[in-house]
N, C-alpha and C positions, 0 to 999 in steps of 0.2 A: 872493672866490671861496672855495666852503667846500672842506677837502678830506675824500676819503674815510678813513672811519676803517681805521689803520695795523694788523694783527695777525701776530702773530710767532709761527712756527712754538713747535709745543710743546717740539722739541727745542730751543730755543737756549738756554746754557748761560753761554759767557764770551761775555769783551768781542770778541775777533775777530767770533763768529757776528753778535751783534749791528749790528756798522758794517757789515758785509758786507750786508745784511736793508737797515738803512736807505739802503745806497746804490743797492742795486737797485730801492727804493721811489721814491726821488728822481730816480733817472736820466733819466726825460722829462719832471720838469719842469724847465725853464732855469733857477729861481730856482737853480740847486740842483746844477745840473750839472756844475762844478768840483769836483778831486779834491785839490787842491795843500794843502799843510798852513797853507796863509799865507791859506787866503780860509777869510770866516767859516762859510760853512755845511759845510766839515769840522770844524772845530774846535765846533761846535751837536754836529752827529753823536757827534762823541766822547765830550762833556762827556754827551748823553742815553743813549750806549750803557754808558757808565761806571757812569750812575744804575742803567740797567736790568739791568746783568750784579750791580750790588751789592741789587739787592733781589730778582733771582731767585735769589740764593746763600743770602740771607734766607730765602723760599720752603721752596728746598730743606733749609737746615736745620730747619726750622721739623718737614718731615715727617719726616726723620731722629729729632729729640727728642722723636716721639709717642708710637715705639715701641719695646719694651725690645733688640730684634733691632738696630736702628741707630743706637741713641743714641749722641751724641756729647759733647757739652756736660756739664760737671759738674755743675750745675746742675740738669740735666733726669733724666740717672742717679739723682739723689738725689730728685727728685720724683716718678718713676715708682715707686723701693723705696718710698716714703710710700704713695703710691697703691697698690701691693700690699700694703700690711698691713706692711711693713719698717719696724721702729722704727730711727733712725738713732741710734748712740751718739755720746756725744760724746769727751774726756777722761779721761784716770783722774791722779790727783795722786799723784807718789810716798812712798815711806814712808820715815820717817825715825827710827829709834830711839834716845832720851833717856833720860836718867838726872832725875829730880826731886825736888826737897826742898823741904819747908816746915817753917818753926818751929813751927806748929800745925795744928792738924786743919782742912781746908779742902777741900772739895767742887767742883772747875772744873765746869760744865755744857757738854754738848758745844757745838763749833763756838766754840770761847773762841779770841781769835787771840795767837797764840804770835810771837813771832822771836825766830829763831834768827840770829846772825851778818847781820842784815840782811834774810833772809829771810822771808817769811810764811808762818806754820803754823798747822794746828789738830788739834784732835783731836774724834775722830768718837764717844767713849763718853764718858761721865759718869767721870771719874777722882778717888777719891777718895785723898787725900795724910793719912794718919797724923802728928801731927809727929815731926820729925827723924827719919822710915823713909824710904829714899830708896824711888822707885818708878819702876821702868822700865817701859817701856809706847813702842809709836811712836806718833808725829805722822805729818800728811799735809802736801806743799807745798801752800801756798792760799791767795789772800784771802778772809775771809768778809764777804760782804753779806747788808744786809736790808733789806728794803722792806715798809711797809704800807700797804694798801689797803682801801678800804670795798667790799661786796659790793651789786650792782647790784640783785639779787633776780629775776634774768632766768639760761633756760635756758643751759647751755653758756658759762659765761663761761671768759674767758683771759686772761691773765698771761701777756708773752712778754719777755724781757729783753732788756736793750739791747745786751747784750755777743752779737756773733754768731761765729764762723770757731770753733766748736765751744769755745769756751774754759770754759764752763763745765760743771765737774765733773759726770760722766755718775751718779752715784753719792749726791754730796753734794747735794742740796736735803730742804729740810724743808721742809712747807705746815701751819700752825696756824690755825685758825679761834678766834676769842677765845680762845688759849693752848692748846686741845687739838689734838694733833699729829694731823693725818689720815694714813688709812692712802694709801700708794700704789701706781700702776696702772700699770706701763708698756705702755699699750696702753688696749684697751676699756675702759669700766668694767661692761662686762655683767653681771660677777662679781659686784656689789656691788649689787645688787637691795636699794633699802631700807635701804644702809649706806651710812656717811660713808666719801668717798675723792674721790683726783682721780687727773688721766694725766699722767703726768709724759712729756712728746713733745720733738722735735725738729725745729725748722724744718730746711729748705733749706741755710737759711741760713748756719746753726748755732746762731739762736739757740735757746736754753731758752724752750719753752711750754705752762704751765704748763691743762690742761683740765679744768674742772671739770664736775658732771652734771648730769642735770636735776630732784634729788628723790629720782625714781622708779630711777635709777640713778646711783648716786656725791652727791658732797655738792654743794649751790644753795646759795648763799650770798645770804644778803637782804641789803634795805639798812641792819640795823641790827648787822652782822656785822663785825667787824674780818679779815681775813685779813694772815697775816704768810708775806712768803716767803724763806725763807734760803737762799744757795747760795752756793758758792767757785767761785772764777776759778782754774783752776790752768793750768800752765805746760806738763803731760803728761810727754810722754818728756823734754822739754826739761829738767824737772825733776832727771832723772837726772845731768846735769853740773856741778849744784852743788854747791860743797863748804861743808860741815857739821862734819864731823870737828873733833870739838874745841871748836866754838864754843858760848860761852854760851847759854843763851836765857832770855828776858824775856816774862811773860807779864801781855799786855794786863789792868791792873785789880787785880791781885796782886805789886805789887813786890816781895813776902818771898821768893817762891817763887824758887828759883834750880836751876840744872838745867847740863845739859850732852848734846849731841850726841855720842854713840860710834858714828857710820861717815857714809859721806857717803847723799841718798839712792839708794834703788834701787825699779825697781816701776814708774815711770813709766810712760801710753801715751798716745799722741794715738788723732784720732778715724779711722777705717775708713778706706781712700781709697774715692773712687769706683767705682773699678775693682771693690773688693772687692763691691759694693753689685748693679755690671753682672753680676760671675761666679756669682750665687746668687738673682737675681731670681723668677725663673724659677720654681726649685725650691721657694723660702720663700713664694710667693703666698700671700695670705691669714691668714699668719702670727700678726698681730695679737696679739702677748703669748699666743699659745695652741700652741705647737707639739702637733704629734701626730707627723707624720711623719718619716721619717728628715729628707730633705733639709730640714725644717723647722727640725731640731736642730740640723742640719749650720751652715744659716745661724744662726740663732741663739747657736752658738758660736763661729762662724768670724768671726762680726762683732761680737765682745767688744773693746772696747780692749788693745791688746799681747798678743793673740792674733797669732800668724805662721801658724801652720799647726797643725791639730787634726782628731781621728780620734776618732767616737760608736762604741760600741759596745754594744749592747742585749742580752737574754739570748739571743734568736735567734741570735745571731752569738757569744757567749760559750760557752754551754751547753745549749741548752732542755733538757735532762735534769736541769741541778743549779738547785731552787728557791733557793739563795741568791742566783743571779741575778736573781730572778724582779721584776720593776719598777724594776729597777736601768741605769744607766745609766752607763759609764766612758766616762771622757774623758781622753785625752792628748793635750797639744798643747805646740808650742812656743811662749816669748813673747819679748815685743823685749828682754825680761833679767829675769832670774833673779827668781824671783815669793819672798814668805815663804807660810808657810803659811797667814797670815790670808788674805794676796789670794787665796790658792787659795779656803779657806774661801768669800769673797763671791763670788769668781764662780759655784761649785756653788751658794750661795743664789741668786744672778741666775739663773741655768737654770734652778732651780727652781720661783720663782718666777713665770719666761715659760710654762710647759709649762700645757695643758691638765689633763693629770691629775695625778697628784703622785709623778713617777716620784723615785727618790735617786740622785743623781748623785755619782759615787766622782770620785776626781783620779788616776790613775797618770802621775811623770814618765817622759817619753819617755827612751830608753838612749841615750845616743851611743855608735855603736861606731867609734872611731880606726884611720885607715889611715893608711899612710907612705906617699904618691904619690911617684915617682921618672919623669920621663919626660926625652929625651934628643930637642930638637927639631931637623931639620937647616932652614936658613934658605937663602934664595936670595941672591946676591955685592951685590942693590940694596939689602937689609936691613941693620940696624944692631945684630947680636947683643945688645946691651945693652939697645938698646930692647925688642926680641923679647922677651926674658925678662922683661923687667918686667910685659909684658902679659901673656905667657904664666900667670905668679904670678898677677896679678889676675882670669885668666879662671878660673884653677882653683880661684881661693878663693872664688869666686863660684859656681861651681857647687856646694862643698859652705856655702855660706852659711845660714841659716834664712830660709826661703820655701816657700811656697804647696805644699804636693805634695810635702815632703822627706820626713816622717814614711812609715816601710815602703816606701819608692825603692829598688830594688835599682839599684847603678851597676855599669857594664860598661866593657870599657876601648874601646869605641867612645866612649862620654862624654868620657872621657880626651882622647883625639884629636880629637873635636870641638870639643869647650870650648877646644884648643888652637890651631885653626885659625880658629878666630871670633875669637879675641881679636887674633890679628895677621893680616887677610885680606890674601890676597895677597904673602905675605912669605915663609910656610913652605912647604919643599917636602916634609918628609915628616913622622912623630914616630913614636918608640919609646918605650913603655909600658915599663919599666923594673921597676917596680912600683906595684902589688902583682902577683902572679901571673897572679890569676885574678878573677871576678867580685866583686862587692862586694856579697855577699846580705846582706840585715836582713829579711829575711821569712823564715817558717819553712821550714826544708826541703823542697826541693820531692819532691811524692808522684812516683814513675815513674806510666805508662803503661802495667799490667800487660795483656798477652794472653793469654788461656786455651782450651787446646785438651783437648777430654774426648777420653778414652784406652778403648775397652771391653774390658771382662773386665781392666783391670790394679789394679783395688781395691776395696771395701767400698762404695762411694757410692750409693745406691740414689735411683732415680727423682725427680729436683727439682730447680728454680732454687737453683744457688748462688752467692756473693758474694766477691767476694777484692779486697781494697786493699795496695797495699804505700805504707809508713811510708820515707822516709830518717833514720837515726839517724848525726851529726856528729861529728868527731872527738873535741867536746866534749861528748858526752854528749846534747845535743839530737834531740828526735825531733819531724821534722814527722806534721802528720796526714795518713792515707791519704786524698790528694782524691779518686782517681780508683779509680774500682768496675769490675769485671767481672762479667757474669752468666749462663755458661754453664748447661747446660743437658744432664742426663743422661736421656733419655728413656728410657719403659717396657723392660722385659725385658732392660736391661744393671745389672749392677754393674762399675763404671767408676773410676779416677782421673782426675784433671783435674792438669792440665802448666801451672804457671804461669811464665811469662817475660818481660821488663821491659829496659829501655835502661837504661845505665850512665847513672847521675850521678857526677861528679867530686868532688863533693864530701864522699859517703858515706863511713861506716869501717862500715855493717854496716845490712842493710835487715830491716825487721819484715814478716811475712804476716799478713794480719789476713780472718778470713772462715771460712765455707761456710754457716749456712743464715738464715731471717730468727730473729729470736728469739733468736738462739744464736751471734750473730758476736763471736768471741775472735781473740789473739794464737796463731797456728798453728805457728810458727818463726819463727827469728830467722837470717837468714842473712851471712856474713862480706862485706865488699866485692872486687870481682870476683867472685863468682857472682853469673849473673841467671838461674837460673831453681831451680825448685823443685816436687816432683809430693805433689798431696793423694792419699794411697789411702784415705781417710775412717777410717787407727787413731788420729790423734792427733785431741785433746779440746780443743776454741776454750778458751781462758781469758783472762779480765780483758775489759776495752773499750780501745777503739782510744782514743788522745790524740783530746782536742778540737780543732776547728778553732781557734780566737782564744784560750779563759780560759787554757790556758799557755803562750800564747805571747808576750811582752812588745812592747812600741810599740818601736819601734827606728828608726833615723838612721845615715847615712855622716856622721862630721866629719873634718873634716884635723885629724891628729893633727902628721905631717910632709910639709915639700913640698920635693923637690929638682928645680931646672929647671937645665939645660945646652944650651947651645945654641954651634950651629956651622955652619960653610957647608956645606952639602950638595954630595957630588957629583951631583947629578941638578940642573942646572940652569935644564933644560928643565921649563916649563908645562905639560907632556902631559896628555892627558885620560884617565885609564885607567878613566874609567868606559864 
């Protein structure tokens, strides 16, 4: 007897829904009709509702990782960024600066492997050694490999290495067709119309693969073509924890040469995580080695190896008045430790390189400005003050840690108090901000909110829109830009003064007037703190231009400079809600 075919709501989800579905399916036939955990045909149900709740979860991820909005899986993050034009980085090898010597004049050619104290190194230039001139110069950690291979004579071929989980050097590969060095593409090779080159890509995976053209764009390799591919294995950040200092080093193939290690390295990065790949998809579509757009750049720099957090800034946003800006492009970012100037150096060439047009990318580092946090936690009598504190310490050095969104973060002592109560949930009954005082700005001082009321018959100002910004200038001499404009309005047959008036900022020592007509907007007064207002009668003469919004204003960061935590039993013992 056959039976009828079984179909299952579209909602059902887990395993409960499922045994629920087939027992009401089974219920009027007798084979079937028992519910007891000891007869077989419960223990059937389970074992198929089991299968079914693990391949609809299947299913369901399956549509999850199609699209950039719900993807889940690391995996699938990193193949969607592929599919929109996101090149994945991999590694960066840290730097390590040497001292060398040889008895005679001797030429290393790059990628020679070096060790150091056990270690493997190279160097990425051609270093040539004078005898007995010592030569300082860094090294990189890294094994180097090489592999050759014969060219198919077929469109598109690839080279993918067998080392995946990103280990190999995002920076360090060379591709030589019969010994000449081709040039390289991260990304299309559209650019290379008729020219030798290849794309230096990244699987999924992580492994290195290696894309060549077809001809007509980038270099086809025939079948009487040797290809050689070099690259290093390096170790990344991990890199950064070895110690060097001091230690000899021995250079593969050149016994004479002797040298020595002075610091340990630094520089390291691994490859992006996922996450970073999820937060910028979006914005970087299409990106393909060609940025144009901000969010292009944004990704593009944000997804550098030991890159943490970074801030583009273009002449729009600098100056559009001063052509020295003009196809320029600053970058400030923070990294996972302290970069030399070369690695500043190549990653402005990698930006450079990625962009469309051939903008110049400047490096400004980011300022740390040091606070001394002080906060005084009171704890509930089921708490263990000692523990409190310890978490309390870790949640606050964690919010001024280097991550994603520090760079220009003004912090407030609500952060304070937050970041204190996350850290030991449920334990604190209250917290006093101790110090610092007041807010923790690193952005440039904020303009007021000027309102302007015309006054007739009380001045000179004849018939016209005009304009008024007010400037806050800092204790320290700092003056933000005027963000914010007014633009009254003295209609026919008055001659009139305009009354301008503004909310206190706290943080002022003395506010700038900046305004009245287009063409002609100058600094008008200069007013002390505690006065907010001020009347134009149109005798005083605009002079200079207002501060720019971004070129003088520096990239800035909250660090903990000091942290004091004190903690105690609160009298407030009660859980009350006072929201």
């Amino acid at each position: 007897m056959s039976q009828s075919p079984f179909a299952l709501s579209d909602a059902t989800v887990d395993f409960d829904q499922f045994v629920t579905q087939f027992q009401a399916k089974l219920s009027n036939d007798a084979t079937w009709r028992g519910t007891l955990t000891t007869q077989t045909s419960t223990a059937l149900i389970q074992l198929i509702s089991t299968i079914g709740t693990f391949n609809n979860a299947k299913l369901l991820r399956y549509f999850e990782d199609s699209f950039p909005d719900t993807v889940q899986s690391d995996g699938a993050i990193r193949a969607i960024a592929v599919m929109q034009g996101i090149r994945l980085t991999r590694k960066l090898p840290a730097s390590v600066p040497v001292t060398m010597t040889s008895p005679v004049d001797v030429t290393l050619s790059p990628y020679t492997q070096i060790n150091i104290g056990g270690y493997l190194c190279f160097n990425r230039d051609v270093l040539t050694l004078e005898a007995n001139v010592p030569l300082d110069t860094p090294v990189y950690e890294g094994e180097v490999k090489a592999y050759q291979v014969s060219g198919l004579g077929s469109d598109l071929q690839a080279f993918v290495s067998v080392e995946d989980a990103f280990a190999v050097s995002d920076h360090d590969v060379v591709v030589m067709l019969n010994s000449n060095i081709l040039p390289k593409a991260y990304g299309g090779l559209w650019n290379y119309e008729n020219l030798p080159a290849y794309s230096d890509l990244t699987h999924s995976d992580g492994r290195l693969m290696i894309q060549f053209g077809s001809g007509k764009y980038g270099t086809k390799p025939s079948v009487n073509d040797l290809v050689t591919v070099i690259y290093v294995l390096t170790k990344g950040g991990n890199g950064d924890s070895l110690v060097t200092f001091n230690k000899r080093l021995i250079v593969t193939g050149y016994p004479d040469i002797s040298g020595v290690a002075y610091a340990n390295p630094t520089g390291g990065a691994d490859e992006k995580s996922t996450l970073a790949y999820k937060n910028v998809e979006s914005g970087a579509f299409g990106t393909y080695s060609s940025a144009v757009t901000k969010p292009q750049y944004k990704a593009i720099v944000n997804l550098y190896p030991g890159i943490v957090d970074a801030i583009t800034q273009a002449q729009r946003e600098l100056n559009p008045r001063d052509v020295k800006w003009m196809n320029v492009i600053r970058v400030a970012a923070l990294t996972t430790s302290p970069w030399t100037a070369e690695q500043k150096r190549d990653f402005c060439k990698f930006c450079q390189e990625v962009s469309m047009y051939a903008p110049y990318f400047i490096w400004q580092d980011p300022i740390p400005i040091g606070r001394d946090v002080s906060v005084a936690v009171y704890c509930f009598n089921t708490a263990i003050p000692s523990e409190v504190e310890s978490k309390v310490r870790a949640g606050l050095k964690n919010l001024f840690s280097a991550q994603p969104g520090l760079l220009m973060t003004n912090f407030h002592e609500s952060d304070l108090v937050e970041a204190c109560f996350a850290a030991a949930p449920g334990e604190i009954s209250y917290v006093k901000v101790l110090s610092p005082a007041g807010s923790m700005i690193v952005t440039a001082p904020e303009s007021p909110q000027p309102t302007a009321t015309v006054i007739p018959g009380a001045g000179i100002l004849s018939p016209l829109v005009y304009a008024y910004g007010i400037s806050t200038v800092t204790e320290s001499g700092e003056e933000g830009p005027p963000a914010h404009w007014v633009f009254p309005q003295v209609v026919s047959g008055l001659n009139a003064a305009i009354n301008i008036s503004w909310p206190e900022n706290k943080s002022a020592a003395a506010y700038k007037i900046y305004g009245r007509k287009a063409g002609s907007i100058g600094l008008l007064a200069t007013i002390p703190a505690g006065t907010l207002f001020w009347s134009d009668n149109g005798t005083v003469d605009p002079t200079g231009d207002p501060p720019n919004q971004l070129a003088d204003t520096p990239v800035r960061y909250n660090s903990l400079r000091d942290l004091s935590v004190t903690v105690q039993f609160s009298d407030r013992q009660q859980k009350i809600n006072l929201g």
